[in-house]
MARMAR-725774 format. One record per residue (C-alpha): residue in three letters; x, y negated, z negated. Coordinates in steps of 0.05 Angstrom, whole numbers, padded with zeros to 5 digits, always signed. Layout:
ALAXYZ...
//
This chain:
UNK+02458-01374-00437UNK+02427-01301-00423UNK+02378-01278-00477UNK+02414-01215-00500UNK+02482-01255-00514UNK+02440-01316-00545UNK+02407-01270-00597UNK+02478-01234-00606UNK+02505-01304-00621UNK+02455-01328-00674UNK+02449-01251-00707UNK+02534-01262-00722UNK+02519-01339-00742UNK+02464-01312-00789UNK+02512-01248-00827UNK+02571-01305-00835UNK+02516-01349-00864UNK+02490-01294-00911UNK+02568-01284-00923UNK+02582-01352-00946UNK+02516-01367-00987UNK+02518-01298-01027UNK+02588-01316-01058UNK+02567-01384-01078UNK+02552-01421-01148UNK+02494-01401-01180UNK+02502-01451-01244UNK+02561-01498-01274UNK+02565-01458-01346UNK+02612-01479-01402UNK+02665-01537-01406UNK+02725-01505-01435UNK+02776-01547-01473UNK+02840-01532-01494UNK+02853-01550-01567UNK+02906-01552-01613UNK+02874-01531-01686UNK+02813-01509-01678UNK+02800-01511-01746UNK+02797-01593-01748UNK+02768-01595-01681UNK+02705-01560-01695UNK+02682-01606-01754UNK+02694-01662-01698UNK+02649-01631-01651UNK+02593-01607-01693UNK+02598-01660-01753UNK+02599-01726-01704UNK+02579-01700-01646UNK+02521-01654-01660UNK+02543-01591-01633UNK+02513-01525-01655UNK+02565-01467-01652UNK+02539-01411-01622UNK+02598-01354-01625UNK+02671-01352-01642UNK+02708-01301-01616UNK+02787-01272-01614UNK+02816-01249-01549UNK+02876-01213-01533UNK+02901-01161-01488UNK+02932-01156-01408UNK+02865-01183-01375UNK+02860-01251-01408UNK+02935-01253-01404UNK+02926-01235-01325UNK+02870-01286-01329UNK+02903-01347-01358UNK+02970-01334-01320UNK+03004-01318-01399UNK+03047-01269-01435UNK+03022-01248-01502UNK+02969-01284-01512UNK+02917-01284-01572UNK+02860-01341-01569UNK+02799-01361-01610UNK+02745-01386-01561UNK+02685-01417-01603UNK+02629-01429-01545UNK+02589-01494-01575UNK+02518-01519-01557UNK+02486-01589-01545UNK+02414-01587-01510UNK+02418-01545-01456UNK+02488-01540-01441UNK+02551-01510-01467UNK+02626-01515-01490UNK+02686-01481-01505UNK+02734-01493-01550UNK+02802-01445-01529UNK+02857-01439-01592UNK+02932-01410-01575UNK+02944-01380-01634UNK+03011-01356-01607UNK+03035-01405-01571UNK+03033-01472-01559UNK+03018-01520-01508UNK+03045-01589-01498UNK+03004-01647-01527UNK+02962-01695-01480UNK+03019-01749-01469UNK+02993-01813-01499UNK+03001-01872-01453UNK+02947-01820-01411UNK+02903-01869-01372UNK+02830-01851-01336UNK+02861-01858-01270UNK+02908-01803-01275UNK+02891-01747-01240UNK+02892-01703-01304UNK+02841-01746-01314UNK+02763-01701-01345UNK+02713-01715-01390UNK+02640-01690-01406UNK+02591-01739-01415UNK+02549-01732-01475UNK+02478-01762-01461UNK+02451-01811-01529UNK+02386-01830-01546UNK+02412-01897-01568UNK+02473-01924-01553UNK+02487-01971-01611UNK+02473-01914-01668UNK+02509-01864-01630UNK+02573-01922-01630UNK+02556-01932-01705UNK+02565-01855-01721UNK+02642-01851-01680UNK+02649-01912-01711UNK+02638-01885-01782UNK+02694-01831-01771UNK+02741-01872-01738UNK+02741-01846-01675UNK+02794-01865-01632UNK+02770-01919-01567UNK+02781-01914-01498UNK+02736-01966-01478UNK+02742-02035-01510UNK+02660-02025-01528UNK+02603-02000-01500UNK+02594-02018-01438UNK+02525-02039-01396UNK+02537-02023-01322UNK+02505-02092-01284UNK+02454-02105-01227UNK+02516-02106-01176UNK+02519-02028-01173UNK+02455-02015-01169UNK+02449-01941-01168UNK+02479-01951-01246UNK+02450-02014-01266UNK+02421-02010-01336UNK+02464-01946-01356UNK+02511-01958-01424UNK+02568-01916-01426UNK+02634-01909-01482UNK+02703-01878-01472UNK+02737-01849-01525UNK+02783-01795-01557UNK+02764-01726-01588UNK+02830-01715-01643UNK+02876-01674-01594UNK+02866-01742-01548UNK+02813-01705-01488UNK+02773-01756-01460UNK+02695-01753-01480UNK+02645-01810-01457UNK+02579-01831-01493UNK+02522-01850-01436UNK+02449-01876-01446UNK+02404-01873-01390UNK+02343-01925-01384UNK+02284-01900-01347UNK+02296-01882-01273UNK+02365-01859-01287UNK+02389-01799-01296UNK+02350-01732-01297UNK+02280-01735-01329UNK+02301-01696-01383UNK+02341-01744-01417UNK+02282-01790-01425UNK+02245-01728-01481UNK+02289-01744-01541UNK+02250-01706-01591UNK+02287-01747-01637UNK+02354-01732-01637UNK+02415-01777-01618UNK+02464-01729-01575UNK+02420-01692-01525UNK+02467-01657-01487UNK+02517-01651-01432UNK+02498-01691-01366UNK+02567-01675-01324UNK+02639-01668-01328UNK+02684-01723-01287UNK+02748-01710-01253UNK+02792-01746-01228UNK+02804-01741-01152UNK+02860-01766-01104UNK+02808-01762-01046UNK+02734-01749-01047UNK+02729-01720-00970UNK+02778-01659-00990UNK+02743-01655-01066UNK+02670-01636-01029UNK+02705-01585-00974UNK+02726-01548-01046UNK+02665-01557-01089UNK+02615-01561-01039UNK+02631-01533-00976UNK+02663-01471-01010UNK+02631-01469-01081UNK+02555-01490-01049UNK+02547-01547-01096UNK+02504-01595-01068UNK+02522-01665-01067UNK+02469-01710-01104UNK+02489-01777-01095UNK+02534-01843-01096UNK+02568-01907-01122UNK+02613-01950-01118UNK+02632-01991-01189UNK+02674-02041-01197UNK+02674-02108-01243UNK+02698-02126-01312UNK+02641-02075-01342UNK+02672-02019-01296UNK+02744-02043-01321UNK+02729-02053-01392UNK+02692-01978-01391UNK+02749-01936-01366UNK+02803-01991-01395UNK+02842-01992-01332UNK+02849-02069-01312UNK+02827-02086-01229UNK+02785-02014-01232UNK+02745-02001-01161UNK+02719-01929-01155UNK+02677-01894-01111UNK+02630-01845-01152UNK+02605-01786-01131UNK+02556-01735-01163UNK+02549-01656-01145UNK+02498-01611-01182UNK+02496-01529-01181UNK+02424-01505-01197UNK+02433-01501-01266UNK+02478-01529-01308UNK+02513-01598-01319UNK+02539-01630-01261UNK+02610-01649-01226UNK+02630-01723-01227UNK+02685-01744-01177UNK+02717-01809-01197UNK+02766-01836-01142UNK+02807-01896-01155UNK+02805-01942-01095UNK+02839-01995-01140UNK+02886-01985-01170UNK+02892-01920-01146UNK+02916-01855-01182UNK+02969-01867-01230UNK+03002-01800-01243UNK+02994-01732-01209UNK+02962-01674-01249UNK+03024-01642-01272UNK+03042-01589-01225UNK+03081-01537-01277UNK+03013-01538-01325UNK+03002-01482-01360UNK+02934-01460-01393UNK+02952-01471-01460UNK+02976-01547-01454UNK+02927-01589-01475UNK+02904-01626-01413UNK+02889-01565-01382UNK+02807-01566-01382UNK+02773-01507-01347UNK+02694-01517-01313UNK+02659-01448-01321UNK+02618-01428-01266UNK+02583-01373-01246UNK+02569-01331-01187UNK+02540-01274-01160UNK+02593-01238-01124UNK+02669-01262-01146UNK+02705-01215-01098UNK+02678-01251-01043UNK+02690-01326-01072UNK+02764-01298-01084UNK+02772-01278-01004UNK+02747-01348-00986UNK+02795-01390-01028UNK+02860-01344-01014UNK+02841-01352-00936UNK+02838-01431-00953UNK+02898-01426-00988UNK+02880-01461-01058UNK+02922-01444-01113UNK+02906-01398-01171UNK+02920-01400-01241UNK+02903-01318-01249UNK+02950-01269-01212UNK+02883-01232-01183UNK+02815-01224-01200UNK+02810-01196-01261UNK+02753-01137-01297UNK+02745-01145-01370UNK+02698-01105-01406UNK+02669-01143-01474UNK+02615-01132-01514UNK+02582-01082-01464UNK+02583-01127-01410UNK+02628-01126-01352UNK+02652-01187-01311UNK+02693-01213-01248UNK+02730-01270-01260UNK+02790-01321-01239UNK+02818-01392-01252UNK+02827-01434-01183UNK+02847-01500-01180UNK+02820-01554-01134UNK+02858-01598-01089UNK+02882-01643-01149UNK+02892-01583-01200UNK+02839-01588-01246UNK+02813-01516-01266UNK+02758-01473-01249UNK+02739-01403-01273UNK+02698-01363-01227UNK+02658-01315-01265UNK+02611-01257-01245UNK+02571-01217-01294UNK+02560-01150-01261UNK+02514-01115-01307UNK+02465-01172-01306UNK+02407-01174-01250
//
């Protein structure tokens, strides 16, 4: 290869790098979750669950309608804190959504939780237990020695009171991040990922990794009557995978290899339904994520990307969804450096 054509070659391979990299996730930021009243599920999340609101806000007007793909639109967003990470809470207070159907089960692609890190698994049980929290899982669970990149870790489905799926999990030492190990005594520490559902994990990491830039961290692959008994679907075999951004909580694939996924995510969803769940994350140049997905051709829940203007701060945002569905807002916040 001549010299002048060679240095030609890696200068383009080096702008389409800079290209791709630049537009990438910067941090996972709030869960959102659609609710029904949020007036009886904030108690839940701050009264059981330890939460600590940290604003509640009322949003109307053509840009969140353009945003959320919906005419006429008012919606109270409370944005909720455990630890380090973040909620929100989304009311339609003029319209509303369809309910989570009820025979739901965790291999449905509709399928996402967050998993809410305890300091002890048994009082943390005892305190859902004292409210009468709904169950997923028969119990808590204790992952064994046959998957060994879990082994040790105890982990509880179960049901906020609009029916989302929310799991308890207790890492001994040498799981998990470090962090969870300073409890500073407190019970619920925080958010340690959300889990999604996926029909297949090769085309799950082109979208989140490949295109959003977050990295991969690591694998498993659980099954047994723990496994079975945790996400209460009988003959369960999954292959786990775990992707981190460089702040925030991380992105749990769970693929059914047995039995496989149940139902599709519902292809006419709409954002107010209940099972819609949105993962937050942020970016440093949205225009440019935008290009990239409409050239891959993933389907978006906003009609473009959309300026808003709040509170003297002016972002770029849009909802995309993934190869199974699930949700994700793409936010830039321009006047921050």
């Amino acid at each position: 290869m001549k010299q002048p054509f060679k240095y030609f070659l890696l200068f383009v391979l080096a702008v389409l790098l800079n290209y791709v990299l630049a537009a990438q996730v910067t941090k996972v930021d709030a869960i959102g979750i659609t609710v029904k009243d949020m007036n009886r599920s904030l108690p839940f999340y701050t009264d059981v669950l330890g939460f600590e609101k940290v604003s509640d806000e009322q949003v109307q007007g053509t840009s969140v309608e353009q945003l959320k793909a919906l005419f006429g639109i008012n919606i109270r967003v409370v944005r909720l804190k455990l630890g380090d990470e973040f909620i929100e809470l989304t009311d339609y207070l003029t319209t509303g959504g369809r309910s989570i159907p009820e025979d739901q089960k965790s291999n449905d692609l509709s399928f996402q939780h967050i998993a809410i890190v305890v300091s002890d698994m048994e009082l943390a049980y005892q305190q859902l237990r004292k409210h009468n929290v709904e169950h997923v899982s028969t119990s808590p669970q204790t992952l064994p020695k046959s998957i060994p990149e879990a082994e040790g870790i105890k982990a509880f489905y179960f049901h906020d009171p609009d029916g989302h799926n929310l799991e308890l999990i207790f890492f001994p030492k040498g799981k998990g991040q470090a962090k969870w190990q300073d409890q500073n005594g407190k019970l619920f520490l925080g958010i340690d990922h959300t889990a999604i559902g996926v029909s297949n994990t090769n085309n799950s990491h082109r979208f989140y990794s490949t295109l959003l830039g977050i990295e991969r961290k690591g694998e498993s692959f659980n099954k047994g009557i723990e496994q079975e008994h945790l996400n209460n679907v009988q003959g369960a075999s999954l292959h786990i995978t775990g992707y981190r951004s460089p702040a925030g909580p991380g992105v749990e694939f769970l693929e059914y290899l047995k039995p496989g996924p149940r139902r599709l995510y519902p292809p006419h969803t709409r954002a107010d339904d209940l099972w819609f769940w949105q993962t937050n994350m942020i970016t440093s140049d949205a225009e440019k994520l935008y290009k990239q997905l409409k050239a891959a051709k993933y389907k978006f829940v906003s009609s473009k990307l959309i300026h808003q203007q709040q509170n003297g701060v002016h972002t770029k945002s849009f909802i995309v969804k993934d190869p199974d569905g699930h949700a994700v807002q793409i936010t830039e916040y321009v006047n921050e450096k």
